[in-house]
C-alpha positions as CSV (number, residue, x, y, z in Angstrom):
1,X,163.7,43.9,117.0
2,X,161.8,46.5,115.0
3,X,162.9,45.5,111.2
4,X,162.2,42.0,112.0
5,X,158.7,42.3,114.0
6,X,158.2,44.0,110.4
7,X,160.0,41.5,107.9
8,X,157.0,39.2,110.0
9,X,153.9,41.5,109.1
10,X,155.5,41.5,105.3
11,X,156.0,37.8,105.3
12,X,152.4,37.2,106.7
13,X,150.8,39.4,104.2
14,X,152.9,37.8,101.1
15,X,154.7,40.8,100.3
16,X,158.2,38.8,100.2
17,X,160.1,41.8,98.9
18,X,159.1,43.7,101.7
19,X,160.2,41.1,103.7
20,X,163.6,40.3,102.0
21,X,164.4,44.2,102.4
22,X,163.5,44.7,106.3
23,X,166.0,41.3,106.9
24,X,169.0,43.0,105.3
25,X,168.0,46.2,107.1
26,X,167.7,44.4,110.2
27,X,171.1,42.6,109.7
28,X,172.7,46.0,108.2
29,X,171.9,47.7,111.8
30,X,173.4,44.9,113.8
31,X,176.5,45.5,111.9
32,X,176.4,49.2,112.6
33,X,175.0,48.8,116.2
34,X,178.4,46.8,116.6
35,X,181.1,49.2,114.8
36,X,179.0,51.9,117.2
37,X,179.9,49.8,120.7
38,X,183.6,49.3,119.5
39,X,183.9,53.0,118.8
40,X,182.3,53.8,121.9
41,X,184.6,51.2,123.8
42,X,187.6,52.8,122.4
43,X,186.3,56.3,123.8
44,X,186.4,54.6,127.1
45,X,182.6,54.4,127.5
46,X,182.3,50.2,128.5
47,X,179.0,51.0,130.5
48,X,176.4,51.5,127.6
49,X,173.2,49.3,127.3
50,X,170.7,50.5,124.7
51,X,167.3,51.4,125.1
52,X,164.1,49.2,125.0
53,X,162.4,51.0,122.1
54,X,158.7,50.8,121.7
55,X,157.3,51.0,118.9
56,X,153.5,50.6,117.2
57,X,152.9,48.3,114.8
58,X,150.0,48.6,112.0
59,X,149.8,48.3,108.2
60,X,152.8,47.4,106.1
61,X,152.4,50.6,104.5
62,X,152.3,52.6,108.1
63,X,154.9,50.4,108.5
64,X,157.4,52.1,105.7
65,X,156.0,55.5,106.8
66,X,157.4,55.3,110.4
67,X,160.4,53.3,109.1
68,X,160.6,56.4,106.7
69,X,160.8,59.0,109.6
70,X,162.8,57.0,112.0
71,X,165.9,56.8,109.1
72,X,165.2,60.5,108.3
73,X,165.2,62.3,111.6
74,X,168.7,59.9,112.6
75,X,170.6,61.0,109.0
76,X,169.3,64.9,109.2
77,X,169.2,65.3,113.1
78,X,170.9,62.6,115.1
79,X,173.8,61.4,113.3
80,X,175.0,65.4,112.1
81,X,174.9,66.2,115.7
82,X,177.2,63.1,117.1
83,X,179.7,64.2,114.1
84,X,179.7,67.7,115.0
85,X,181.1,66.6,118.7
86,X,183.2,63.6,117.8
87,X,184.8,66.4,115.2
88,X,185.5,68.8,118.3
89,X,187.0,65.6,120.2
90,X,189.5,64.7,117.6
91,X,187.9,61.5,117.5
92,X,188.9,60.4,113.6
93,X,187.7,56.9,113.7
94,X,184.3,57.9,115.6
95,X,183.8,60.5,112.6
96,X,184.4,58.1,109.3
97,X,182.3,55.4,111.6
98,X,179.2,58.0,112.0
99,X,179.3,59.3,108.8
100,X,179.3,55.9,107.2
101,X,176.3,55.0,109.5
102,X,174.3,58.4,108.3
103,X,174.9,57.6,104.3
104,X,173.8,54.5,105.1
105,X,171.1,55.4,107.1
106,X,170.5,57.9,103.5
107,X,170.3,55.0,101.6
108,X,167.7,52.6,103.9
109,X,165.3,56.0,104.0
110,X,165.4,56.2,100.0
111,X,164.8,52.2,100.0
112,X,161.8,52.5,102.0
113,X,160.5,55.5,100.0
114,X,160.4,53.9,97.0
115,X,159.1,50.5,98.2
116,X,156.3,52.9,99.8
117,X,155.6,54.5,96.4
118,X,155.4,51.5,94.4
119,X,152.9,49.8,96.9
120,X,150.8,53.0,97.2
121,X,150.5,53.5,93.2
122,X,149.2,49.9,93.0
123,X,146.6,50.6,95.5
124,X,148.1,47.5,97.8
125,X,146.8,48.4,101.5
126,X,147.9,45.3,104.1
127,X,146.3,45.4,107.2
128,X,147.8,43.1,109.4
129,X,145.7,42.0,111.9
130,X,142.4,41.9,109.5
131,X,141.3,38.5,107.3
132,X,138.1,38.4,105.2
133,X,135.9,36.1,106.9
134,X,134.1,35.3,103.3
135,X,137.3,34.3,101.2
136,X,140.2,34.9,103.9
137,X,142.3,37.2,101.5
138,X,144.4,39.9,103.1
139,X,144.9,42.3,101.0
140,X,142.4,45.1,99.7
141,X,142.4,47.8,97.2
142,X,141.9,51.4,98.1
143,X,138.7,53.0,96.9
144,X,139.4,56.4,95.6
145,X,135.5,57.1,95.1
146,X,134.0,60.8,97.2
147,X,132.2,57.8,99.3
148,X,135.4,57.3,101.6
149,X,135.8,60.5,102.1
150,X,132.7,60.7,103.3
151,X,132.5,57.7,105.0
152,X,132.8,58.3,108.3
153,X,130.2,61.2,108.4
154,X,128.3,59.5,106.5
155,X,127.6,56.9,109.2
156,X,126.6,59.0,112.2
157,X,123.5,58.3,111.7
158,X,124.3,55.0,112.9
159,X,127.3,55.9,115.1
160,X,125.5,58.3,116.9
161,X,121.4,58.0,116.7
162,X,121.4,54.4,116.7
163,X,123.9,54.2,119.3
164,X,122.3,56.6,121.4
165,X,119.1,55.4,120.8
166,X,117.2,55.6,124.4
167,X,118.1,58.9,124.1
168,X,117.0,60.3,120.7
169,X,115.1,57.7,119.0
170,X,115.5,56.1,115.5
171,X,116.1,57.4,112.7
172,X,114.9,59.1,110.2
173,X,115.9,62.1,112.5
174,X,114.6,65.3,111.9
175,X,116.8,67.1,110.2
176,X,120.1,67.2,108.5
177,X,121.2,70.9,108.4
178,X,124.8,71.9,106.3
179,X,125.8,74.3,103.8
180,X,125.2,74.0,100.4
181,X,128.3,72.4,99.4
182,X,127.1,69.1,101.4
183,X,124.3,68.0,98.8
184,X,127.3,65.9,97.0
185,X,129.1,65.4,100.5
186,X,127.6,64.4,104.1
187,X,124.0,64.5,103.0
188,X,124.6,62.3,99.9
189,X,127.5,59.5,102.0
190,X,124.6,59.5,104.9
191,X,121.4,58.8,102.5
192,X,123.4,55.8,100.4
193,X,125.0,54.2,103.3
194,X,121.3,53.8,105.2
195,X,119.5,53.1,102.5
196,X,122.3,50.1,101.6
197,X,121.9,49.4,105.1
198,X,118.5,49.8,106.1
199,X,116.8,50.7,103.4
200,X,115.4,54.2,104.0
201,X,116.7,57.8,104.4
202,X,117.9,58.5,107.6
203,X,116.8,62.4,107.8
204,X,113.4,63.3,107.2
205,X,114.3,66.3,105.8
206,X,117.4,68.2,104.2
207,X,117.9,72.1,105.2
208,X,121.1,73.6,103.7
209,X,122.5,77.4,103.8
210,X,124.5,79.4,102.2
211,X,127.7,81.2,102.9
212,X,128.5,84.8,104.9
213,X,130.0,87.2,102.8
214,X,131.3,90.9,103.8
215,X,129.1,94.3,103.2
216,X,131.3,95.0,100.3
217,X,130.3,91.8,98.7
218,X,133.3,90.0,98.7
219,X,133.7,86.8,100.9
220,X,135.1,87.3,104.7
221,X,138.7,86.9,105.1
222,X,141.2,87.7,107.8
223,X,143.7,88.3,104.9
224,X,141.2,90.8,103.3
225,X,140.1,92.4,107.0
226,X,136.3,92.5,106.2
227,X,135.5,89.8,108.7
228,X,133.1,90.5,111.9
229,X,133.8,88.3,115.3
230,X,130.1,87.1,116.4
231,X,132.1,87.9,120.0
232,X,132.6,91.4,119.1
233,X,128.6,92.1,118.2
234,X,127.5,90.1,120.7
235,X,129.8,92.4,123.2
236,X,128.6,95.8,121.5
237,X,124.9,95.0,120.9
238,X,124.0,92.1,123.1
239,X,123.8,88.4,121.3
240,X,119.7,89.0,120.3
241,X,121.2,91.5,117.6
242,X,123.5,88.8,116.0
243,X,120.2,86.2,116.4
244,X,117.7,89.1,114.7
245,X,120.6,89.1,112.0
246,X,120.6,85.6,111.5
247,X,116.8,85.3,111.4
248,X,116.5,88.5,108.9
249,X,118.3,87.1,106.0
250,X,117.7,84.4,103.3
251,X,119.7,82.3,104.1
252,X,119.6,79.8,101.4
253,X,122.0,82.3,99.6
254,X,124.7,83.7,100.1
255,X,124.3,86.6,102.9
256,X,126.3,89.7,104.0
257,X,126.7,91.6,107.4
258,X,128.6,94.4,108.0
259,X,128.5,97.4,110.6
260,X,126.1,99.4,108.6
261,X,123.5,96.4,108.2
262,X,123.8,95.5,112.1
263,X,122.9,99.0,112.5
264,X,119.4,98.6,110.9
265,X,118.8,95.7,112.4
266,X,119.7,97.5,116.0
267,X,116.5,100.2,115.3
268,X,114.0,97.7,114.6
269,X,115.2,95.7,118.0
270,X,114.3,99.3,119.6
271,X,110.9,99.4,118.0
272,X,109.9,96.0,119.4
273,X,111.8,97.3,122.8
274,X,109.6,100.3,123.0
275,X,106.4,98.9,121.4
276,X,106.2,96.6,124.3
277,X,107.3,99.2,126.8
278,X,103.8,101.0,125.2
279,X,102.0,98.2,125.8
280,X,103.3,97.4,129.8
281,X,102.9,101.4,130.4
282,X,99.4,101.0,129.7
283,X,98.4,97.9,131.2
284,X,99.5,99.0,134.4
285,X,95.8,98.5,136.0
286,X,94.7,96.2,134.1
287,X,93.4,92.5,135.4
288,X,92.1,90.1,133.0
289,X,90.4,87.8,135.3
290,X,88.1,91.3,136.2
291,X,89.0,93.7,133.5
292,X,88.8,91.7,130.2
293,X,86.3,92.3,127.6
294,X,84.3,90.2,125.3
295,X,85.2,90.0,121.7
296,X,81.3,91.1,121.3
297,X,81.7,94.2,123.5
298,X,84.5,95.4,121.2
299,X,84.8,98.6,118.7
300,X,84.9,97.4,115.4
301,X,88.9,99.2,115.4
302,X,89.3,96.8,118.1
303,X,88.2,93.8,116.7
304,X,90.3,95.2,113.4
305,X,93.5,94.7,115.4
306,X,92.5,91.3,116.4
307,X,91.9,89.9,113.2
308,X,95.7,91.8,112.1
309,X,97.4,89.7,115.5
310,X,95.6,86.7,114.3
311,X,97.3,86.8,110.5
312,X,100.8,87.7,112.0
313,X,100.4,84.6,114.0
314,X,99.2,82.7,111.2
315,X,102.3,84.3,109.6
316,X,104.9,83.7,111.7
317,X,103.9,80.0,112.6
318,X,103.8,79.3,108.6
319,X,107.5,81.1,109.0
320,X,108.6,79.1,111.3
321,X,107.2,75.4,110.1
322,X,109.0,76.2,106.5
323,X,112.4,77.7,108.1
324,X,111.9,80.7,106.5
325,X,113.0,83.0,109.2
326,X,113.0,86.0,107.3
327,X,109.5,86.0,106.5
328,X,109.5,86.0,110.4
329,X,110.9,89.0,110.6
330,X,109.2,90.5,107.9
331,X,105.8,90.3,109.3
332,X,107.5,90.9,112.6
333,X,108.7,94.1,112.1
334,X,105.6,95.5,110.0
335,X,103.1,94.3,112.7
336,X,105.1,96.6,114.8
337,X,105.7,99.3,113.0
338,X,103.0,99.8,111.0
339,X,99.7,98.0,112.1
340,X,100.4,98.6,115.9
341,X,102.6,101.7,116.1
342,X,101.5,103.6,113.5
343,X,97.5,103.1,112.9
344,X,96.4,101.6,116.1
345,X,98.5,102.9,118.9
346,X,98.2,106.0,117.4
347,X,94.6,106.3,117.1
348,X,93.6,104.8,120.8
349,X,96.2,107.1,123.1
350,X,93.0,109.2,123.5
351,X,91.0,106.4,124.6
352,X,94.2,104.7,126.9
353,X,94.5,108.3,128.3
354,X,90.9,110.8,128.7
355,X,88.5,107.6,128.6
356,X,86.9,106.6,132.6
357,X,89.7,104.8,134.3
358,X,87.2,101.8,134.4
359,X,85.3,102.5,131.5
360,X,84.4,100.1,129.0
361,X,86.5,101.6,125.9
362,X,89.4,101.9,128.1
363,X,89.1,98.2,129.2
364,X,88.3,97.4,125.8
365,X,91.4,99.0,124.6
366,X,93.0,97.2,127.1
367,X,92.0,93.7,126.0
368,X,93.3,94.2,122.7
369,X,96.8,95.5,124.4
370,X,96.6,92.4,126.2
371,X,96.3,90.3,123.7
372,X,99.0,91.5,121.3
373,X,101.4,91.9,124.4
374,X,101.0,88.3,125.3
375,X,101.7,87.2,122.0
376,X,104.3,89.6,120.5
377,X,106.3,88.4,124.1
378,X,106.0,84.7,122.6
379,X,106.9,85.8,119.2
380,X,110.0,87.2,120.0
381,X,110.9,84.6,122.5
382,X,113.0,82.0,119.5
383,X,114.9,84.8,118.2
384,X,115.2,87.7,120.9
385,X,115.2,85.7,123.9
386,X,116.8,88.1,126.2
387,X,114.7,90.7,125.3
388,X,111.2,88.7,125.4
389,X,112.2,87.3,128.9
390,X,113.3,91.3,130.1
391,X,109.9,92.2,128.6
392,X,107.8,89.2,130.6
393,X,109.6,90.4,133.9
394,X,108.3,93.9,133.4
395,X,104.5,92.5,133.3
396,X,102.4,93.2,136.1
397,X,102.7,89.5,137.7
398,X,98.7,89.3,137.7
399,X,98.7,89.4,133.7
400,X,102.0,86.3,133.9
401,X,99.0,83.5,134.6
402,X,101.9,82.3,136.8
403,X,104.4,81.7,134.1
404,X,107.4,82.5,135.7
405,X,109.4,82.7,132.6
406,X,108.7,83.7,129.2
407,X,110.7,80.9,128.1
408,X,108.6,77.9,129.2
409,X,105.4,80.0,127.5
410,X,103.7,77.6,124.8
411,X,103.1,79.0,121.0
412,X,100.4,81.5,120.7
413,X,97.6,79.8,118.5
414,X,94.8,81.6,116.0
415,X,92.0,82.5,117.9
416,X,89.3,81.4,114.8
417,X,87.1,84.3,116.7
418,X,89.0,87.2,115.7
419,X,89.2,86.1,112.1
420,X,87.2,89.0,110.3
421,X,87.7,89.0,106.4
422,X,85.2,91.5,105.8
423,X,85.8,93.5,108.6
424,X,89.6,93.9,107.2
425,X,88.0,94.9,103.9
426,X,86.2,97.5,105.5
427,X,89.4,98.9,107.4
428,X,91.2,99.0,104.1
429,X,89.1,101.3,102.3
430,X,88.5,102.9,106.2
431,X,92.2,103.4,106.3
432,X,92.9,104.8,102.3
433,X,89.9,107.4,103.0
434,X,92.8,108.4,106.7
435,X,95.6,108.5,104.3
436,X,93.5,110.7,102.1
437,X,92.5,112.8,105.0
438,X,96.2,113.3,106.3
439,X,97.5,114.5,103.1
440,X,94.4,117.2,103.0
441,X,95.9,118.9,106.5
442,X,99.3,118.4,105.7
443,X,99.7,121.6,103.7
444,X,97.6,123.4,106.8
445,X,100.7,122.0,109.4
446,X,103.2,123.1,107.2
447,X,102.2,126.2,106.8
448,X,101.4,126.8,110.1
449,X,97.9,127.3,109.7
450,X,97.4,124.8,111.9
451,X,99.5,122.8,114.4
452,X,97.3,119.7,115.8
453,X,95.4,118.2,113.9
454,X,92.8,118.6,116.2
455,X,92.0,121.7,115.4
456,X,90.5,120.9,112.5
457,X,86.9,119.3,111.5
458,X,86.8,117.6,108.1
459,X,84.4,116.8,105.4
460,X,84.8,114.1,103.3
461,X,82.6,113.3,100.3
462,X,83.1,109.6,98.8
463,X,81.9,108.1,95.7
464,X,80.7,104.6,97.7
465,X,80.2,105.9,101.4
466,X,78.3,103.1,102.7
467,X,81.7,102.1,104.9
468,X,82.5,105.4,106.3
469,X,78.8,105.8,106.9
470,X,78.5,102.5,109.2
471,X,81.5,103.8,111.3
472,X,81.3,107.7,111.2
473,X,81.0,108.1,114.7
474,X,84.7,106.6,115.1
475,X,85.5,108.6,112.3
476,X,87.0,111.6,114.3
477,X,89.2,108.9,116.7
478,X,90.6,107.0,113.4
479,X,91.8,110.6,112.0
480,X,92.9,112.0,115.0
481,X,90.8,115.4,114.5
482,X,88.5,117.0,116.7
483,X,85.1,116.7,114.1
484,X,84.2,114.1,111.3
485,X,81.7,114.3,108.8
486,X,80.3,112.9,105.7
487,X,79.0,115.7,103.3
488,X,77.7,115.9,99.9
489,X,78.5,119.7,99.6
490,X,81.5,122.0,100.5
491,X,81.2,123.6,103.9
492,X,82.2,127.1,104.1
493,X,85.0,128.6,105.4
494,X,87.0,125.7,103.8
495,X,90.9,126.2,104.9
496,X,91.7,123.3,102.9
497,X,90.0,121.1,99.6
498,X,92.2,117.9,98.8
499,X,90.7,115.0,96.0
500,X,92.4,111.7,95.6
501,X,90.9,108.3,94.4
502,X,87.5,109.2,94.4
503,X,87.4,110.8,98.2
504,X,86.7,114.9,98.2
505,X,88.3,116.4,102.0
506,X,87.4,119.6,102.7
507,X,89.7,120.8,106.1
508,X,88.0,123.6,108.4
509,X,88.3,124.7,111.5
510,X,87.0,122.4,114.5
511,X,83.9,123.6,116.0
512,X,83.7,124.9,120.0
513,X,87.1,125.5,122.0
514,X,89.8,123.2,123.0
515,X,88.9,120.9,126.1
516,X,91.9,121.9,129.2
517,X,91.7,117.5,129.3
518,X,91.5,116.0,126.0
519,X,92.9,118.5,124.1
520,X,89.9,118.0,121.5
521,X,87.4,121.0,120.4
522,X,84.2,120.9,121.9
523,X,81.6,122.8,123.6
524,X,82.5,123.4,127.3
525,X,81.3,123.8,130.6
526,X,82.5,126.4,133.5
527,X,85.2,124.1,134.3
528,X,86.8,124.1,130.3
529,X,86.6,120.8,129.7
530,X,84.1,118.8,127.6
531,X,80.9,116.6,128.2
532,X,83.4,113.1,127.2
533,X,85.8,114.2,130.2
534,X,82.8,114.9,132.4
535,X,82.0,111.7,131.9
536,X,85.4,110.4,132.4
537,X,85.9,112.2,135.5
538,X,82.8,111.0,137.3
């Protein structure tokens, strides 16, 4: 029934060889299915029917393929096997009957093989049940062009978008994203096949990346053992490492990880961990629908670190629009360690901590805490999910606005307010003349001359003072010293005398005794503690 279903398909499709062959097949296996039953019979078994085989039917090429597997598994498995036990049987006739059946069986499979190769070399591909409905011709030659490869990819634009279109639109879609190797591949198959089609591109844009490699440079392989399981980071460092990985590197090249570079990547989590935990500690008592402050009622420090939250959301949202995650966590991670950790935070700890509970520079301070706690959260949220929505639980719930998850926060925005250029020019030069000063009571520290620096006054002479002049009574906060001043001659009693880029700093001791509260040098009262904390206190 089999050979001559497919002596049919052959004859339909014109290829009369084909044909010719699968009739003598089919005849040949009548003949052997008969010398079978008589050997059988004379065994004693009278009671055999065959099976029904079913079978699949398709090309005339699949055809020779399965007709190809069928002879071989019958001369290498089947027929050896009935052999083997007719052998053990002493059953002579039933062994020169089988192993006539398996050499012929040899000599069907080599028929087929070749017939196969000869119709495969000439690109011949019958498909049975298909007729062209221009010119009714059956038979079609195979394209060996990258296209085919391709092809079905290259069509899920229209096999899935189109399909599905209720659900997510038309195309051009938004993005096609694949490695580099796909420019000549699925990108290339899916932009000629809708512009054939349809006539346009069906991605509005192209994004492709490169390949992981290990820290050793060379590319990951299990044969090599420098490959990392995302499972096994994700289990020792929580999966918001593996996404701060993936959003620190280029990847448009080729990119490496490794235990050493996870490592890194593991402190700066921590700083954005425990810059926020600053921030919460310190915004414990703080209500912005009664506690805010006015942009105008700011210090110009405060309004400094505005304008500096404003460019890293600039920052960060250009980042993000051009894919360019690692620019992300560039600006990221030197907001936090540098512009918030190290020169704000640092300078306003006094204020946070000896200023009036309710005063206005501690509420003021607050604001600006405020404000770069709400966004950082939002910052972080794309990348270090986890952690943003562990920091928005820790926020006192009257600072939440009733967002109950960080997660369905909206993008933080410029505020055009804060946006200060000149005031950021000021703070540069503001911030050299601090550096200047820091390296002039260095030597004091390490030489024990001194421990805090706030037991030191300095002097500082400038070439261009007009800066330090408009902000010299925040002077002593932004160095972190108990007395500020702007001279034009050396003070006596000078411990220290440091010149660098056009700024003299002499270092002497700081005036008065040190406040039991503030820690700062001042003249006292009875009680030890200075006229600020007075204040404070009342």
């Amino acid at each position: 029934v089999k050979y001559n279903t497919f002596a049919d398909l052959a004859a339909k499709d014109s290829i009369y060889n084909v044909e010719a062959m699968f009739r003598a097949v089919s005849k040949a296996e009548a003949i052997h299915a008969g010398n079978h039953l008589k050997v059988l019979k004379s065994l004693g078994i009278n009671d055999f029917k065959p099976d029904t085989m079913s079978f699949e039917v398709g090309s005339t090429l699949e055809n020779l393929r399965g007709a190809i597997e069928g002879e071989t598994y019958e001369f290498t498995a089947m027929y050896p096997q009935i052999i083997s036990e007719a052998k053990a049987e002493g059953a002579d006739d039933a062994v020169a009957s089988f192993n006539y059946a398996q050499d012929a069986e040899i000599g069907h499979s080599k028929i087929f093989a070749e017939t196969l190769s000869r119709l495969s070399n000439n690109s011949v591909v019958s498909a049975a049940y298909f007729v062209c409905p221009k010119c009714g011709k059956k038979h079609f030659r195979k394209e060996k062009d990258i296209m085919d490869v391709w092809f079905d990819s290259g069509v899920s634009w229209r096999a899935v978008v189109e399909k599905r279109s209720e659900e997510l639109g038309h195309t051009p879609v938004d993005m096609y994203l694949e490695g580099s190797d796909q420019h000549r591949g699925w990108f290339q198959s899916s932009l000629l096949t809708s512009v054939a089609t349809q006539g346009k591109a069906p991605y509005k844009q192209v994004l492709t990346h490169g390949f992981v490699f290990g820290e050793d440079g060379r590319k990951m392989s299990k044969s090599l053992g420098n490959f990392i399981r995302p499972d096994d980071i994700i289990k020792k460092y929580g999966a918001d490492i593996l996404r701060l990985w993936a959003a620190s590197v280029d990847y448009r090249n080729d990119i490496k990880i490794g235990n050493n570079i996870v490592g890194q990547l593991v402190e700066i989590f921590k700083k954005t961990r425990n810059t926020a935990r600053f921030l919460i500690g310190n915004l414990f008592d703080f209500n912005p629908e009664t506690d805010y402050v006015e942009y105008d009622e700011l210090k110009n420090i405060d309004k400094f670190a505005l304008h500096k939250l404003n460019k890293l959301i600039e920052e960060v949202t250009v980042s993000f629009e051009n894919y360019e995650f690692y620019k992300y966590f560039q600006s990221l991670q030197n907001f936090a360690a540098v512009d918030l950790s190290s020169f704000y935070l640092d300078i306003v700890k006094d204020r946070l901590y000896t200023a009036g509970k309710k005063s206005l520079s501690r509420r003021a301070c607050q604001t600006v805490l405020f404000e770069n706690l709400m966004a950082l959260v939002k910052i972080l949220a794309p990348v270090m999910p986890h952690q943003a929505e562990d920091i928005w639980q820790n926020v006192p719930e009257v600072q939440r606005g009733g967002l109950i998850s960080i997660l369905l926060s909206d993008w933080p925005v410029v505020n055009e307010k804060w946006n200060n250029p000149q005031l950021e020019a000021d703070f540069t030069k503001i911030l050299k003349s601090r550096e200047v000063v820091s390296r002039a009571i260095e030597p004091l520290r390490a030489d024990k001359k001194v421990g805090s620096s706030l037991e030191v006054a300095v002097w500082i002479k400038a070439e261009n003072d007009a800066i330090l002049k408009a902000n010299e009574k925040d002077l002593a906060d932004i160095y972190i010293v108990s007395q500020a001043n702007l001279a034009k001659e050396k003070p006596e009693d000078v411990l220290n005398e440091y010149v660098e880029d056009g700024y003299t700093v002499w270092v002497t001791k700081a005036r008065g005794e040190k406040c039991t509260r503030c820690w700062k040098y001042r003249e006292l009262n009875s009680d030890g503690i200075c006229p600020d904390c007075v204040e404070a206190i009342k």
